[in-house]
N, C-alpha and C positions, 0 to 999 in steps of 0.2 A: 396734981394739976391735970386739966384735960383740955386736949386740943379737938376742934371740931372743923369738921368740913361739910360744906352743904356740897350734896349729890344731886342733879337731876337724871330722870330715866331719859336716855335716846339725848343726851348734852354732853359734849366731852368736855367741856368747861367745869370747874371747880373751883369754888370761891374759898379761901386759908388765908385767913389774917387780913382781911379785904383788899387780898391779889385774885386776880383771875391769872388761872392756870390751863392748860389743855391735855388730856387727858388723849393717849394713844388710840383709845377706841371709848365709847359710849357706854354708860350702866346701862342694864336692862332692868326693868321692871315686868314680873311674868311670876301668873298663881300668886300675888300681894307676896314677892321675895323681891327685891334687888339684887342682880348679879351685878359687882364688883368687878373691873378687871383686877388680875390677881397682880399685873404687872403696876397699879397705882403700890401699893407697900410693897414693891419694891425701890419705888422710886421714892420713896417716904421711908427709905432707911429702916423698913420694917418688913421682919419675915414672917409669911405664912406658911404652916407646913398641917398636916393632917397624919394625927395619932390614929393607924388602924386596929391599934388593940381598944384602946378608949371611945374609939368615932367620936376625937375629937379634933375642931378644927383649933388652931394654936396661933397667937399674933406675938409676938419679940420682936424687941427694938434692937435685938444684938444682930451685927452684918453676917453675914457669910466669909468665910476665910480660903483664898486657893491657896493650898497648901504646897503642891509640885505639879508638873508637868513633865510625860514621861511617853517616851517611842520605844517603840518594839514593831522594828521590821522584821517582814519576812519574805519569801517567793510567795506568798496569796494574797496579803494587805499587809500595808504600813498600820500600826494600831499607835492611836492617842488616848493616852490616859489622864484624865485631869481630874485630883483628887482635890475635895473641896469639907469645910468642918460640916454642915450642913446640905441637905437637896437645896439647891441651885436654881433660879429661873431664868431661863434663858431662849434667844431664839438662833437659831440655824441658817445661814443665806448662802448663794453659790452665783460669785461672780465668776466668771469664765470658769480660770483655772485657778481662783483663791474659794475657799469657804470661810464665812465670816460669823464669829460665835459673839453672840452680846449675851454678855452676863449683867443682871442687876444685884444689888443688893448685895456689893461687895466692899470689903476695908481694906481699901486701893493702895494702903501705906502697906500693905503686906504684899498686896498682889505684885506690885509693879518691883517688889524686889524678889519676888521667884524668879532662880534660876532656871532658862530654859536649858535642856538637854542639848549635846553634840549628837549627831548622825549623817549617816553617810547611806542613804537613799537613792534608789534612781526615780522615785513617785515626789516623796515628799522633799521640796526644795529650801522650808524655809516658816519659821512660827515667827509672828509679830505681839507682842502686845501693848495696846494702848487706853490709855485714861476716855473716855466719852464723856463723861457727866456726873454729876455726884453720884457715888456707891455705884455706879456702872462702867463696864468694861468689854474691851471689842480685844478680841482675838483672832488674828488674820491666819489662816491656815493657806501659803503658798503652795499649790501642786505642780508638780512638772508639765502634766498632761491634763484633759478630761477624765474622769473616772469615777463611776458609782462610788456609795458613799454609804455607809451604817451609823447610826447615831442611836444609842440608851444610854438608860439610868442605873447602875449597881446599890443598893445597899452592905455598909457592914462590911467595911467604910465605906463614906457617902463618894461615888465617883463615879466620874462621865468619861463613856468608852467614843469614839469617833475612828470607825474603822475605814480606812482607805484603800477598795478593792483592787486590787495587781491582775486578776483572774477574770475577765468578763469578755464577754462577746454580744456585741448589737449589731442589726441586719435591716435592710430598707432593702425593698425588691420592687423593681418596676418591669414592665413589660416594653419590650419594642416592637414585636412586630409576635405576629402568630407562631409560637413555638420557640421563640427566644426572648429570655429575661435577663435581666438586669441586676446584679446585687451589693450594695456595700455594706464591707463588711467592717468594721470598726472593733479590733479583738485584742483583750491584754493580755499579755507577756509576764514573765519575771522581767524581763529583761526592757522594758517601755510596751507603749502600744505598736500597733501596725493600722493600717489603715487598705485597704484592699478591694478592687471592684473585679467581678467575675459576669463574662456571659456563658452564657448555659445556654447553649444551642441543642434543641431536638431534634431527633433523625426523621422527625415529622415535618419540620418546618421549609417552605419552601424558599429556600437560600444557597446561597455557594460563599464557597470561599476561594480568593484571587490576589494573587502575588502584582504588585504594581510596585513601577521602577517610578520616582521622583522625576520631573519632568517628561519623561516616558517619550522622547525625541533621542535623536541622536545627541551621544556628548553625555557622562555621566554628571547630576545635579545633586544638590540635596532641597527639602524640602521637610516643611512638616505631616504629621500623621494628619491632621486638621487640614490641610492644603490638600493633598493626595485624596484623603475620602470627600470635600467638597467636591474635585475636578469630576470626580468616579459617580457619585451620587449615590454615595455607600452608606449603608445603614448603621454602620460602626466599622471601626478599623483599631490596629494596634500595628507599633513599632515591629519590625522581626530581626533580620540579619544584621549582623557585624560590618563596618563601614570603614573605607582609607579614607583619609582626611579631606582626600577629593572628591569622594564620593560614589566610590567605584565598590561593591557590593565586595564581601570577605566571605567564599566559601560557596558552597555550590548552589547555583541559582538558575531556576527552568523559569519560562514564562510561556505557555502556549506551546511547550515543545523547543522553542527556542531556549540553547547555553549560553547565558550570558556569562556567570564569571564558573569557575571551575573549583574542585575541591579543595579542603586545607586539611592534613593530618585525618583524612578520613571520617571528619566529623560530624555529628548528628542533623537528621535533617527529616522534615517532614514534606513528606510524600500525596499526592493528591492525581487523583485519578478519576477514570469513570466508575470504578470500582468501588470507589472509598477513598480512605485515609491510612497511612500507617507511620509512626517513626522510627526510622531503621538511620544505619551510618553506611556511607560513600565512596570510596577511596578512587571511584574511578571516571576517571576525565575524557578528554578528547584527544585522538592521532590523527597524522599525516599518512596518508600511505601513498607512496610514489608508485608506479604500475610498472613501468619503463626500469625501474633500479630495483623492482623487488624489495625496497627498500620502509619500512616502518619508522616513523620516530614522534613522541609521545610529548606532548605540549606539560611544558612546566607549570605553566597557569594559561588562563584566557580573559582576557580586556583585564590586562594590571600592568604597570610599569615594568619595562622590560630591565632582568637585574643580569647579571656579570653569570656568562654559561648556561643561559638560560634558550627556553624556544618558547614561545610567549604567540598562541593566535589572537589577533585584531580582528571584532566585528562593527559591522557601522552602529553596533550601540555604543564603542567609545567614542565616537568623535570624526572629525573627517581625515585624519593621520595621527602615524603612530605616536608621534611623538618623541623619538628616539634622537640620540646624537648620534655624529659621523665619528666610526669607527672598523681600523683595518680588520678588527677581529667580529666584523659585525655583516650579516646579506640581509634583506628581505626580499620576500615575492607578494609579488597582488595576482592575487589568483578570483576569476570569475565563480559563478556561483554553480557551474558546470563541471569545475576541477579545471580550467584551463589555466596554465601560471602565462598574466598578459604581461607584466613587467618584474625584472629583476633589479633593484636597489644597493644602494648600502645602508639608506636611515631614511625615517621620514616620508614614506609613502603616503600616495594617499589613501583611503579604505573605499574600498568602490560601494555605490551600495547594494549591489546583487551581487556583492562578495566578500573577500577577505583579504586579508593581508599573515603571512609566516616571517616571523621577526626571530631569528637566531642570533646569538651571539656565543662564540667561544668553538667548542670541537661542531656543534650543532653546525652553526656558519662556517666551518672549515668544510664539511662534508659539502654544505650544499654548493658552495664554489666550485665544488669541482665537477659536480653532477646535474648540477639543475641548469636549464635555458627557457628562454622563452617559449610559448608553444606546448612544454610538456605537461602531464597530468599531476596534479596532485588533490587528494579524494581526503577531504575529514571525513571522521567516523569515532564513535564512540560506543563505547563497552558498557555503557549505562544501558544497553536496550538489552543487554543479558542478565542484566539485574530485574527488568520491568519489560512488560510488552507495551506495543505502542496506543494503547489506552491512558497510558501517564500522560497524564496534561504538564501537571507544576512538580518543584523541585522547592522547598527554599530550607537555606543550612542555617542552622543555628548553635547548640548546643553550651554545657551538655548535655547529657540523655538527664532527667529525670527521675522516672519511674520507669519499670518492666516488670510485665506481669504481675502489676497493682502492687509492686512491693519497691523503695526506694534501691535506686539501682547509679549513681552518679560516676560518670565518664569522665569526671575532668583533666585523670590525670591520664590516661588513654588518648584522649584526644588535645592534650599539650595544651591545655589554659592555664594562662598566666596568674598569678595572685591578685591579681589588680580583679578577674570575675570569680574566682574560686576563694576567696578569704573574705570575712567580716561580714558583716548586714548591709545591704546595697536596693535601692529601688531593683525591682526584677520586674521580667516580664516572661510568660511560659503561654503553652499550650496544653491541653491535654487532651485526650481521647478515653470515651467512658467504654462500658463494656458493652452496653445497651446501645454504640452507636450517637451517644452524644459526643459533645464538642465545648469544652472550657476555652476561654481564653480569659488570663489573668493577667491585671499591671496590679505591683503592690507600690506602694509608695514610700520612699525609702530619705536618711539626713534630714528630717524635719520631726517638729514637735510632736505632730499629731502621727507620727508614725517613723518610726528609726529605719523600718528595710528589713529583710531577712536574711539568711546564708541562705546557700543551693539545697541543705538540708533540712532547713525551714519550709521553705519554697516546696519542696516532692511533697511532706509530712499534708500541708495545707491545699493541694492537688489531690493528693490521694484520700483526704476526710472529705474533701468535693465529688467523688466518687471515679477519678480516672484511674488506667490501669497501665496508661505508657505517657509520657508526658518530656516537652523539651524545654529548656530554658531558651530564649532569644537575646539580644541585647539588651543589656539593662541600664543603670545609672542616670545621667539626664536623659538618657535616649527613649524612656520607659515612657509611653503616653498608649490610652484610648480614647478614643474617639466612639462618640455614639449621638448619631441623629445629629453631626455636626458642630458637637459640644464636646470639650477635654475635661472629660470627667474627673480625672485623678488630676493630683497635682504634681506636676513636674518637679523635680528638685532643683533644677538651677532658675528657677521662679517664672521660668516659661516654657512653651515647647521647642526640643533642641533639635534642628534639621536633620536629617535622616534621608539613607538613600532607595528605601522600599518600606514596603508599609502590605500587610494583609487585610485585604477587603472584604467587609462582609457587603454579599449583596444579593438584592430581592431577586428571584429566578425569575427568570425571560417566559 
C-alpha cells in the first residue's frame, strides 16, 4: 500500500488523507527538482539518511532510538553526549541561560525512559526532557550562566557532542572622551564567569584625577559614587577608601594638601602629584609640637572617634564638635589656625573653623593638665613632607598592594586585613599604573550569576594581563561601583549603589 501527499512549491500546507496540514517551511521548486523540507519525514515518522559510499538517498519508516545521555566535565567545557541508533534531525535554540534541542523522529517510549546522568557542575545546572508531538522531543539544557556553545555530529556510533565552554572571554570597548576608553569584559573561569569593566586612561589624554569626600561640607556623609560624580561633573568616577559606619574615611586621606583622616597599619595608598602618580605605603601621620615645653606628641588617628589613651586631632571636616563624653581622664584644646590654644576643655568642644581642636584621653590628657593654658603655642606638622615634597597634591589609602614591579606582589597580611577582604571571590575594585604612563581603573563584579567576584590574587593576575606594573586594591563588596558619563556601569551586588564616603574623579582638565 501507498500513501500520497500532494506538495505545492512556495505552500506549506499539505493535503494527507483530505486533512490539511502545515508544513514548517515551504517546498521549493528550482532547475524542475522540488526541495522537500527534510524535517516533513521526520514528522511522518520517516527517516531520511544518505549513504555516502552508494550516493544514495535512503527513506525508513523505522524511528530513531536515544539511547543515553552522558556528561563529562572539566575546567575547559562541560561536554554532552547524546548517543542516538541512527543521524538524528534536529534543531539547536538559546533561550537566555537554557539551550533547547528538538529532536524529530523519535520512539519516545524509549526516549522518555533514559536515564539522565548525576553531576556536579558549576556550568551545567540541570537536563529536562520532554515529549513535543509525535516522534518529537525537546531537551532543555539548563546553564548556570551565559556561555559559548559547540555543537556536531560523530559517526561510528551515531552521536551528538554539545560542548559547553568554561574558557572564553568577550570584549565591547567604547570611548569617553579623547584618550580614554571603556571596556567590558565578560571572561570564563573554571570556577564561573566574572564580568568586569576597565578604563584605560592615556598619558595623552587631557584629564586628572581627584579624590572627593561625600557631601564635601563640614560633618562627615556618605553618598553614592553616582551622586559625587553628578555634583563634580566627572566624566567617570569609581568607589576607593575604606569607610566607619558613619562615614568617616579608614586610612590616609590628602585632598588639596589638606589631612583629613590619618594612617592605619601603614597601608597602601596611592599617591598623586604634579609629578605623576605612584603606590607606595604610609605609616606616617600628624604631631603636636608645643614650643614653650619642648615637648612632641603624635596623634593616634585624625577625624575618628576618640577611643580609651588615645590623642585624636579634630578638623572642621568632622563636624562642628568633637563629640566626645565628659571624662576625668580626658582635656581638649581648640587651638586657632596660627597655633594659638584659644580654649581648654574637658569634652565636646567646639571645632573652630580656621582651626582645630587636641582631644586626649588617658597619660596624653594627664600630661596636658599640667602643662597646657590658654594663650600657648601648639604647631601640627607632619612627617609626610619627608616622604614627598610639596608638589603632592592627594593621598588616598586603600589596599592591599597589588602588583610591584609588574609582578603579583600582595600585602595583606603586612598591612593587617581581615578575612572578610583577603579570603574567597568578592566584587573588587583596584587601580593600576602601566609602565607607559597609563592609568587602569577596574570594578569587577562579584555574588551574582553573571559574575561570582575574584580573590586579591585574581584581581593582580587580571591588572597585570591589562598591562600594569604596580596596582592597589580599594574597597570592595557592595561598595564596588563606576560611574561613567553619569551611568553605573557595573552592577552592584547588593542590587543597588551602596553609599560610600569618597569617591575618585575622573575629570576633563581646566
Amino acid at each position: 500500500p501507498c500513501t500520497f501527499f500532494y506538495l505545492k512549491a512556495g505552500s506549506r500546507y499539505i493535503n494527507w488523507q483530505q486533512n490539511g496540514l502545515m508544513l514548517a517551511q515551504a517546498p521549493i521548486w528550482q532547475d524542475q527538482t522540488l526541495f522537500v523540507p527534510r524535517a516533513l519525514f521526520a514528522n511522518l515518522n520517516t527517516v531520511l539518511s544518505h549513504s555516502i559510499i552508494r550516493n544514495e538517498v535512503l527513506l525508513s519508516t523505522g524511528l530513531n532510538r536515544l539511547q543515553n545521555v552522558q556528561v563529562f566535565p572539566n575546567d575547559v567545557y562541560t561536554r554532552l553526549v547524546l548517543s542516538f541508533s541512527q543521524q538524528a534531525v534536529y534543531t539547536l535554540s538559546e533561550q537566555g541561560n537554557q539551550l533547547v534541542l528538538d529532536i524529530k523522529g523519535l520512539a519516545l517510549d524509549e526516549a522518555e525512559n533514559v536515564i539522565l546522568p548525576s553531576f556536579n557542575d558549576a556550568l551545567l545546572k540541570e537536563i529536562q526532557i520532554e515529549k513535543t508531538g509525535t516522534a518529537t522531543l525537546r531537551i532543555r539544557i539548563q546553564r548556570a550562566y551565559a556561555t559559548p556553545h559547540k555543537i556536531y555530529w560523530l559517526k561510528n556510533p551515531d552521536r551528538l557532542m554539545i560542548d559547553l565552554i568554561k574558557i572564553f572571554q568577550e570584549e565591547s570597548r567604547s570611548t569617553v572622551t579623547q584618550g580614554v576608553d571603556l571596556t567590558r569584559t565578560y571572561q570564563g573561569f573554571a570556577f564561573g564567569p566574572v564580568t568586569y569593566h576597565t578604563l584605560r586612561i592615556s598619558p595623552e589624554a587631557r584629564v586628572r584625577l581627584e579624590p572627593v569626600l561625600a557631601n564635601g561640607a563640614r560633618g562627615f556623609k556618605r553618598q553614592t559614587v553616582s551622586q559625587m560624580s553628578r555634583q563634580h561633573g566627572a566624566l567617570a568616577a569609581i568607589n576607593t577608601t575604606y569607610f566607619h559606619n558613619q562615614g568617616m574615611p579608614l586610612g590616609l586621606l590628602m585632598q588639596h594638601q589638606e589631612f583629613i583622616s590619618s594612617p592605619i597599619y601603614g597601608r597602601s595608598l596611592l599617591a598623586i602629584s604634579e609629578n605623576g602618580m605612584e603606590i607606595t605605603q604610609s605609616d606616617r601621620s600628624l604631631s603636636v609640637w608645643f614650643p614653650q615645653e619642648k615637648r612632641n606628641m603624635a596623634f593616634h588617628a585624625v577625624n575618628l572617634p576618640r577611643q580609651n589613651n588615645q590623642v585624636v586631632l579634630y578638623t572642621p571636616r568632622y563636624g562642628y564638635r568633637t563629640g566626645t563624653q565628659a571624662s576625668e581622664d580626658a582635656l581638649e584644646l581648640q587651638v586657632l589656625i596660627d597655633g594659638t590654644v584659644q580654649e581648654v576643655g574637658s569634652h565636646n568642644l567646639a571645632i573652630p573653623e580656621d582651626g582645630f581642636v587636641i582631644s586626649a584621653h588617658g597619660q596624653g590628657a594627664q600630661w596636658l593638665k599640667a602643662n597646657v593654658y590658654e594663650g600657648m603655642r601648639a604647631l601640627v606638622f607632619s612627617k609626610i613632607w619627608e616622604q614627598w615634597d610639596q608638589r603632592l597634591k592627594h593621598l588616598i589609602s586603600g589596599g592591599p598592594q597589588l602588583l610591584k614591579g609588574g609582578r603579583p606582589a600582595i600585602t595583606a597580611d603586612q598591612e593587617r586585613f581581615q578575612a572578610d577582604i583577603t579570603q574567597g571571590r568578592a566584587p573588587r575594585t583596584a587601580l593600576g599604573l602601566g609602565a607607559n604612563g597609563e592609568i587602569l581603573m577596574v570594578v569587577v563584579d562579584g555574588r551574582q550569576s553573571h559574575s561570582r567576584g575574584v580573590t586579591l590574587q585574581e584581581l593582580a593576575r587580571i591588572l597585570q594581563e591589562k598591562g600594569a606594573i604596580s596596582a592597589l586594591n580599594f574597597d570592595g563588596g557592595g561598595s564596588s561601583a563606576m560611574v561613567v558619563k553619569d551611568r553605573v556601569v557595573n552592577r552592584p551586588s547588593d542590587g543597588q549603589e551602596r553609599a560610600v564616603s569618597a569617591a575618585l574623579l575622573l575629570l576633563a582638565e581646566r
